[in-house]
C-alpha positions as CSV (number, residue, x, y, z in Angstrom):
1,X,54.1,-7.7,-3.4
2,X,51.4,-6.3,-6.1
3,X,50.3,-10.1,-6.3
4,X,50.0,-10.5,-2.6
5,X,47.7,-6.8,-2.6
6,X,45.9,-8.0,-5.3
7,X,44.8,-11.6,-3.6
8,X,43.8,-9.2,-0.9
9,X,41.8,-7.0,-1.9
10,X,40.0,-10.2,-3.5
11,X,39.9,-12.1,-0.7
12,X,38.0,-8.5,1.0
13,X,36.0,-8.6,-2.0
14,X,34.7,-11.9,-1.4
15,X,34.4,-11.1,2.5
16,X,31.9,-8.0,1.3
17,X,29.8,-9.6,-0.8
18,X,29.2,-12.0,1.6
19,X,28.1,-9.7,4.1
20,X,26.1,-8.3,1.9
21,X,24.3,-11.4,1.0
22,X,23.6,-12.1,4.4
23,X,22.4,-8.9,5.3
24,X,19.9,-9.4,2.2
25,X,18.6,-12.9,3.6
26,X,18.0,-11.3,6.8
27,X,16.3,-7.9,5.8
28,X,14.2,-10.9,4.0
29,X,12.9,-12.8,6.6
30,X,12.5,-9.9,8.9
31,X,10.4,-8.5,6.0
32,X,8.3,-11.7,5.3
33,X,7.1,-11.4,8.9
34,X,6.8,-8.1,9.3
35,X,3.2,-6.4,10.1
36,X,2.8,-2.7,8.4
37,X,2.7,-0.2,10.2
38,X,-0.7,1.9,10.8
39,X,-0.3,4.9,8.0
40,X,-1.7,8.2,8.8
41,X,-2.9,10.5,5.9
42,X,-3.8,14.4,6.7
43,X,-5.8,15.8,3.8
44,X,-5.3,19.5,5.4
45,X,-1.5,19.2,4.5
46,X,-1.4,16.2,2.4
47,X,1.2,14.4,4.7
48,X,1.5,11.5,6.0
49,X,3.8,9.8,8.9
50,X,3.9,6.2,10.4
51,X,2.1,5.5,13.7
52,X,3.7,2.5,15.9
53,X,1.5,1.5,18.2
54,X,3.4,0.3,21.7
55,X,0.8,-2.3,22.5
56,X,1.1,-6.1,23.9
57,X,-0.8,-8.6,22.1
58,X,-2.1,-11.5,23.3
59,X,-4.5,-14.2,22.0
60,X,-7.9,-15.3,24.2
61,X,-10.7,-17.5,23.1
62,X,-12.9,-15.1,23.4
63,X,-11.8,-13.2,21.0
64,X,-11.8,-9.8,22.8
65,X,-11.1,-6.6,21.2
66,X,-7.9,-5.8,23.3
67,X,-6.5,-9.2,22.4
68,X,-5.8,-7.7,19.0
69,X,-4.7,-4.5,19.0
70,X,-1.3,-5.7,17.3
71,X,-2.8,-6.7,14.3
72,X,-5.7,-4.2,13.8
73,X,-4.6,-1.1,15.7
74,X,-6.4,0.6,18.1
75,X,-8.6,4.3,17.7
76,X,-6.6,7.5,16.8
77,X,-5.2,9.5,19.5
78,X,-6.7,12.7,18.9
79,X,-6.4,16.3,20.6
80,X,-9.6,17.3,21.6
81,X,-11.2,14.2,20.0
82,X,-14.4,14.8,20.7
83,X,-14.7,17.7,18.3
84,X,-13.8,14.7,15.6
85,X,-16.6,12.4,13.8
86,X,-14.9,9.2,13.2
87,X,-16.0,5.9,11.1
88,X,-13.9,2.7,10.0
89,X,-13.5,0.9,6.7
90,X,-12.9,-2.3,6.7
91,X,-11.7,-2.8,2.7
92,X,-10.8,-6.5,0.8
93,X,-10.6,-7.0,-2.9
94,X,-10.4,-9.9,-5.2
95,X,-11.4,-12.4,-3.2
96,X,-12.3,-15.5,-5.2
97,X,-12.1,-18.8,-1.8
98,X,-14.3,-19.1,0.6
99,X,-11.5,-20.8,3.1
100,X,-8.7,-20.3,4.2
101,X,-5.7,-21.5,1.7
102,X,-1.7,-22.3,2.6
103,X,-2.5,-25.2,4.4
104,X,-5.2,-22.6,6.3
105,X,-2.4,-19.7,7.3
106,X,-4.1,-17.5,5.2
107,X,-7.4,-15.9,4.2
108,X,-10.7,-17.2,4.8
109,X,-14.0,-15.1,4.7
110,X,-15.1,-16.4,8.3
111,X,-11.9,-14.8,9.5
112,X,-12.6,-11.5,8.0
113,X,-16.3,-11.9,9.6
114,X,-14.5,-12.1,13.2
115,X,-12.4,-8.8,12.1
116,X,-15.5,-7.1,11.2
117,X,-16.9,-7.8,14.4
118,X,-13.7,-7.0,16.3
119,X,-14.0,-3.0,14.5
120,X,-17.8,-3.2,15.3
121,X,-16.9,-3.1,18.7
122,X,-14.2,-0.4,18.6
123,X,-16.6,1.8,16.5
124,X,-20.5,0.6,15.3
125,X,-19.9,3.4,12.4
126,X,-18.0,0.3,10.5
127,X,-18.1,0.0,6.5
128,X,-17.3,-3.0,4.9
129,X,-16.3,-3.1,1.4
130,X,-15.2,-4.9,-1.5
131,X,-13.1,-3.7,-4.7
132,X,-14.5,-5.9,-7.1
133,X,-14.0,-9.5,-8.4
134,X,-16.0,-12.3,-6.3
135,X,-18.0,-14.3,-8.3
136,X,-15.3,-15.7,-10.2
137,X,-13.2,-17.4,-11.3
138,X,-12.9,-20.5,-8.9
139,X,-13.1,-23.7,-9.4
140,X,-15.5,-24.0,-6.5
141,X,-17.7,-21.9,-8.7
142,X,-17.8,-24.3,-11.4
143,X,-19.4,-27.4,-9.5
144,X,-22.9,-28.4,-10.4
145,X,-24.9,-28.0,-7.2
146,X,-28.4,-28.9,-6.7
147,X,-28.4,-29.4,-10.7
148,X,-27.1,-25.7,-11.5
149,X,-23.2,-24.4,-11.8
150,X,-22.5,-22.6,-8.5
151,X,-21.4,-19.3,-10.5
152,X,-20.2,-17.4,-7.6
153,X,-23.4,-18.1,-5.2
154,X,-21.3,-19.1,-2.7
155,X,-19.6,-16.2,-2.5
156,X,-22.8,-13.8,-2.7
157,X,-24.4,-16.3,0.3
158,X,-20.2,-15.8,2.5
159,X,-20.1,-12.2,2.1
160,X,-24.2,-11.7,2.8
161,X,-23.9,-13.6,6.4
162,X,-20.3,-11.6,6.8
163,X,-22.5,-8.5,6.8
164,X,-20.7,-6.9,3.6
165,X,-22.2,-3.7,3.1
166,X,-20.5,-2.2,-0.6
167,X,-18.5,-3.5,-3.2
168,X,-18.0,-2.4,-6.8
169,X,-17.9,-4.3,-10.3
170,X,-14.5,-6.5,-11.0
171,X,-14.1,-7.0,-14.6
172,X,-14.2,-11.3,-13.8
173,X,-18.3,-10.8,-12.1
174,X,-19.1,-10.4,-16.0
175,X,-16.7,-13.9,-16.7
176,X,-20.6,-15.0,-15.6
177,X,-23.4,-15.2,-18.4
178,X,-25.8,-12.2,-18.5
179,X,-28.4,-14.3,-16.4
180,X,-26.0,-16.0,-14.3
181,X,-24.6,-12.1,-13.2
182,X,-28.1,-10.8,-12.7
183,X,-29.1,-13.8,-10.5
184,X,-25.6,-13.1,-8.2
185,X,-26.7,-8.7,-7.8
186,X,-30.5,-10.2,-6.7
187,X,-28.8,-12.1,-3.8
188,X,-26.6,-9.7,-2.6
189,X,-27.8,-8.4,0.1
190,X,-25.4,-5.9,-0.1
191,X,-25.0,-2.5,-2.6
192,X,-23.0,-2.8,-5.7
193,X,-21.5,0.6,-7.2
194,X,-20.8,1.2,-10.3
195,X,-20.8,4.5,-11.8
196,X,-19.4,3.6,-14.9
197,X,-21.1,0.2,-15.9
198,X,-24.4,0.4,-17.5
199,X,-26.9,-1.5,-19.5
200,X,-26.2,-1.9,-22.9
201,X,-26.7,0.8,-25.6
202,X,-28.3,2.6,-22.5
203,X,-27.1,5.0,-20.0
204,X,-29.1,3.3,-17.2
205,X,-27.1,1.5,-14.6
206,X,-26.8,-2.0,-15.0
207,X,-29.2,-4.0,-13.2
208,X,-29.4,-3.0,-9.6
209,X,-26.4,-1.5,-9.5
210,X,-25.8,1.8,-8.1
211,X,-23.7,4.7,-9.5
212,X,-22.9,6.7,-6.4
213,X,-24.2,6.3,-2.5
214,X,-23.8,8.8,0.2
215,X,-23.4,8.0,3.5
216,X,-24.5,10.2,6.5
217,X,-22.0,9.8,9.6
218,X,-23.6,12.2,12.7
219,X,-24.3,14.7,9.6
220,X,-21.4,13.9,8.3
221,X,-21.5,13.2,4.4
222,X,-19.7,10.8,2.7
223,X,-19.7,9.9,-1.4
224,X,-19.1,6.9,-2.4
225,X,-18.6,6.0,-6.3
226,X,-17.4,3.3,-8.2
227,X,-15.0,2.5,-10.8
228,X,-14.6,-0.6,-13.2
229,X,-12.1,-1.5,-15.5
230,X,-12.8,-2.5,-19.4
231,X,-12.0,-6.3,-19.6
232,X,-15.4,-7.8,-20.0
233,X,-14.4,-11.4,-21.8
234,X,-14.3,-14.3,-19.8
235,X,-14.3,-17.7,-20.9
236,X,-17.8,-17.9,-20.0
237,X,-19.2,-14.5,-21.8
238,X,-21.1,-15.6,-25.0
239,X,-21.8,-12.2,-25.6
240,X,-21.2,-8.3,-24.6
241,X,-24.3,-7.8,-22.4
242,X,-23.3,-4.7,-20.2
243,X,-21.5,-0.6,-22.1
244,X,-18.1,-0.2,-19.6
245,X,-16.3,3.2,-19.9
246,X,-13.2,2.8,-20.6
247,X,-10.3,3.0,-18.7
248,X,-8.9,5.4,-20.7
249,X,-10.9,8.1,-20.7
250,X,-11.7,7.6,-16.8
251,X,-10.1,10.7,-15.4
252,X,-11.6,13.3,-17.9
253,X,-15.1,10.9,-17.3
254,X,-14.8,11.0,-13.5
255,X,-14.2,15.1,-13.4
256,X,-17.7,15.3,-15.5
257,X,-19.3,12.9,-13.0
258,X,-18.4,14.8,-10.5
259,X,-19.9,17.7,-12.3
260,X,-23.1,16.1,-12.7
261,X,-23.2,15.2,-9.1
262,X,-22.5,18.4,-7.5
263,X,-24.1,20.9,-10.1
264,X,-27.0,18.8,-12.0
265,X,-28.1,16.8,-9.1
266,X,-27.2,19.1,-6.6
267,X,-25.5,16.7,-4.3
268,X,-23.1,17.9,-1.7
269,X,-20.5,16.0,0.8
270,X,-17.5,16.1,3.1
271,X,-15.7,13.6,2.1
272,X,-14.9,11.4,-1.3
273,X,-14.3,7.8,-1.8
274,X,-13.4,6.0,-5.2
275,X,-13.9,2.5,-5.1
276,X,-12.1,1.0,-8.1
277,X,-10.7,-2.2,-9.9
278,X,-8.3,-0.8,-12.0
279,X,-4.9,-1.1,-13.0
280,X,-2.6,0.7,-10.6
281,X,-1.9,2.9,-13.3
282,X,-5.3,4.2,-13.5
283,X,-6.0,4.7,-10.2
284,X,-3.2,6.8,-10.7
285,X,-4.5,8.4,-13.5
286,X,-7.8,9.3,-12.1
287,X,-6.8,10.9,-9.0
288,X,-4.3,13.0,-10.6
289,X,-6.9,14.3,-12.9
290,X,-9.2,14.7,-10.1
291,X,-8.0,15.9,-6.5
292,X,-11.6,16.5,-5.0
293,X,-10.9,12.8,-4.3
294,X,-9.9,12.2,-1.1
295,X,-9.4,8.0,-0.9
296,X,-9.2,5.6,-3.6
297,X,-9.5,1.6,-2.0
298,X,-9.0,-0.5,-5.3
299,X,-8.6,-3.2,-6.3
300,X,-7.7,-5.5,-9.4
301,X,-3.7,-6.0,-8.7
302,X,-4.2,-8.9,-6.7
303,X,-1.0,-7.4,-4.2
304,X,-0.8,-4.6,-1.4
305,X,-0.4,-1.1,-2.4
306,X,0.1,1.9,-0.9
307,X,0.5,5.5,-3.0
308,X,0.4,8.7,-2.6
309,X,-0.2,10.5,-5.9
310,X,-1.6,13.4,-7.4
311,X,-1.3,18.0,-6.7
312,X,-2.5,16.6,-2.8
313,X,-1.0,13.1,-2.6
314,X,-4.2,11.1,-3.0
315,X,-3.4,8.2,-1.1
316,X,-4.9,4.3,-2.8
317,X,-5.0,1.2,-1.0
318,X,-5.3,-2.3,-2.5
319,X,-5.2,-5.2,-0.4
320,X,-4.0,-8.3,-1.2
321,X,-5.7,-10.9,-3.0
322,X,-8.4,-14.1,-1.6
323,X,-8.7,-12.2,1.9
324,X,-4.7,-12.6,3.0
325,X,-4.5,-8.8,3.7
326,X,-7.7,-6.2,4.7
327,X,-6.5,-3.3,5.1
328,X,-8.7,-1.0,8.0
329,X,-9.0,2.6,7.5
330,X,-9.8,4.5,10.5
331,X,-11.2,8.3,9.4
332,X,-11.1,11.2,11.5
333,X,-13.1,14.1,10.2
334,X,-13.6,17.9,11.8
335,X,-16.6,19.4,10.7
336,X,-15.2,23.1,12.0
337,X,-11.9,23.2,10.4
338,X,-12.5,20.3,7.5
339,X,-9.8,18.2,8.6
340,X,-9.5,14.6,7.3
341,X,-7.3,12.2,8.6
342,X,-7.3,8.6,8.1
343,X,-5.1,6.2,9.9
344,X,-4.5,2.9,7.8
345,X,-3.7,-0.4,8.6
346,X,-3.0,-4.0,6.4
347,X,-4.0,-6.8,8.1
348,X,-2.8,-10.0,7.3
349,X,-6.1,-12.4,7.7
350,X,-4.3,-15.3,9.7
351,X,-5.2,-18.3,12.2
352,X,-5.3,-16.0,15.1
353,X,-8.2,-14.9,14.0
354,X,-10.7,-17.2,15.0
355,X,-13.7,-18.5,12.4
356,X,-17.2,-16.1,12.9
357,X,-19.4,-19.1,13.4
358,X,-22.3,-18.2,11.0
359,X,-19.8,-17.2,8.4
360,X,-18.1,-20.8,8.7
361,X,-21.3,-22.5,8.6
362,X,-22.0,-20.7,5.1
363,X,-18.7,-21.2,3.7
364,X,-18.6,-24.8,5.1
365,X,-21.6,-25.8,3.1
366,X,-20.9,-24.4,0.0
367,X,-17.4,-26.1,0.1
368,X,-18.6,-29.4,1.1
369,X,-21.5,-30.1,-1.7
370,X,-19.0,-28.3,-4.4
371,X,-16.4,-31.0,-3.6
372,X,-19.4,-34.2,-3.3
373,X,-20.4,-32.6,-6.5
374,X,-16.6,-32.7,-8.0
375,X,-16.7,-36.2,-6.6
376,X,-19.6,-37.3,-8.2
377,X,-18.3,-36.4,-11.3
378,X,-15.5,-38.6,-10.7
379,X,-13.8,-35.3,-10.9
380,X,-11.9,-35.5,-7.5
């Protein structure tokens, strides 16, 4: 009779584990295809709750904005809305391919064009940016085009047509040679910000960059900096050419750069954005040193993140890596009672969006004569 209870309870044992192991494949493959939720951050009472949007998606050729409202959610709905000024940032981060890669499932820069586009239309007050790392590595950027390595000109030429409008220093744009990396910031037509990057054995900002940029939104104000991390040597550096505060002392050096801003150069503004590539960790760091921040969008950790952290839960985003995930960040700001809210959204950058022609002419090219160039190398 004990031996009979014994093989029993086994046998339920076994039946358990089982189940659970089912239940685990299944939460799984619901979770592989699963699409997050829009997020919505209040600064006012540093909460933040899920927003499900009951909306139909369905796909037309022309690309319309309503086709999509699945994937990028739609506007906030707001009480009294028009007492709101409200602007979109569209944010991507080490993004290193020009196409799309998994067999074309995922990424692409002319994809992330057509998204850009699509938030245009919801709201002209759209900011694109970019968390740092683009110009390398990639093997595309190592061809020999026209008799000179690419270097990450292809991806300066993608993300010009794309209509990119920020982005801040990764630590692999200074993998490039000194003259290589001042070559890529001419071409952008686009702002780099950097406010810890500078010349070396000078405190002037490196090259064009920028150290801050403020933004004026219906005379709304909004402060941008930038943040890089202290990893400098890539295979390609044959020297130190650029001083990087380090990552170390990055909260105490952002709370006197915020200082200077506000009390030497007299700047004022509604609303703060940190655009880093850091570790996680740092980003953490920084914003609990530092709650006058109100967003960091990073970068650096090649995955999708989402933390709250710091005395008023600072939220950071980081998008995934190559353009598989943007993550849109829809802000809501009232200029009576100072509330900020900002509704968030990843994106995963798929075949249902369709290719922004001018984009895919670009990225076409440059992927073309980087593989004839591979080829005649005998290379490919």
């Amino acid at each position: 009779m004990v031996c009979r209870n014994k093989i029993e309870l086994s046998i339920w044992q076994f039946c358990f584990l089982i189940s659970l192991l089912l239940i685990s494949v299944v939460i799984a493959i619901i979770g592989w295809f699963h699409k997050i939720d829009p997020i919505v951050y209040d600064r006012s009472t540093h909460k933040h709750m899920t927003q499900i949007n009951n909306v139909t998606s369905f796909v037309d050729t022309d690309q319309k904005l309503h086709s999509f409202l699945d994937e990028i959610g739609s506007p906030p709905k707001l009480n009294n809305p028009h007492s709101y000024i409200q602007w979109t940032f569209l944010q991507m981060n080490d993004v290193y391919e020009l196409i799309p890669l998994s067999g074309g499932k995922k990424g692409g820069l002319a994809r992330v064009a057509t998204i850009r586009k699509l938030l245009l239309q919801e709201n002209p007050n759209t900011i694109t940016i970019l968390a740092g790392d683009v110009v390398s590595p990639s093997a595309l950027g190592n061809s020999i085009v026209n008799g000179s390595m690419l270097n990450g000109k292809q991806m300066i030429a993608a993300l010009n047509v794309l209509g990119l409008d920020y982005a801040t220093l990764g630590n692999h744009e200074f993998d490039l040679k000194e003259s290589s990396i001042r070559r890529r910031l001419n071409e952008s037509r686009f702002q780099w910000i950097a406010s810890n990057v500078y010349e070396l054995n000078s405190t002037k900002p490196f090259h064009t960059v920028i150290p801050y940029k403020i933004i004026t939104i219906s005379n709304i104000k909004i402060l941008l900096i930038g943040l890089t991390i202290d990893e400098n040597t890539g295979q390609a550096t044959s020297k130190t050419y650029v001083n990087i505060t380090s990552q170390h002392t990055l909260p105490q050096f952002t709370a006197n750069y915020i200082k200077y801003l506000r009390y030497e150069l007299k700047l004022e503004w509604d609303v703060f954005i940190c655009l880093t590539h850091l570790n996680m960790q740092n980003d953490i760091e920084v914003v609990e040193y530092n709650p006058a921040i109100d967003a960091v969008m990073g970068g650096h950790d090649h995955e999708n993140y989402y933390l709250k952290r710091g005395s008023k839960y600072t939220p950071i985003y980081k998008a995934d890596d190559n353009g598989f995930t943007v993550f849109i960040h829809r802000f809501a700001y009232q200029p009576t009672t100072k509330q900020l809210l900002i509704f968030s959204k990843l994106t995963p950058v798929s075949p249902l969006f369709s290719e922004e022609p001018e984009t895919a002419k670009v990225a076409n090219y440059f992927y073309q004569a980087g593989l004839q160039a591979y080829r005649d190398d005998g290379n490919y």
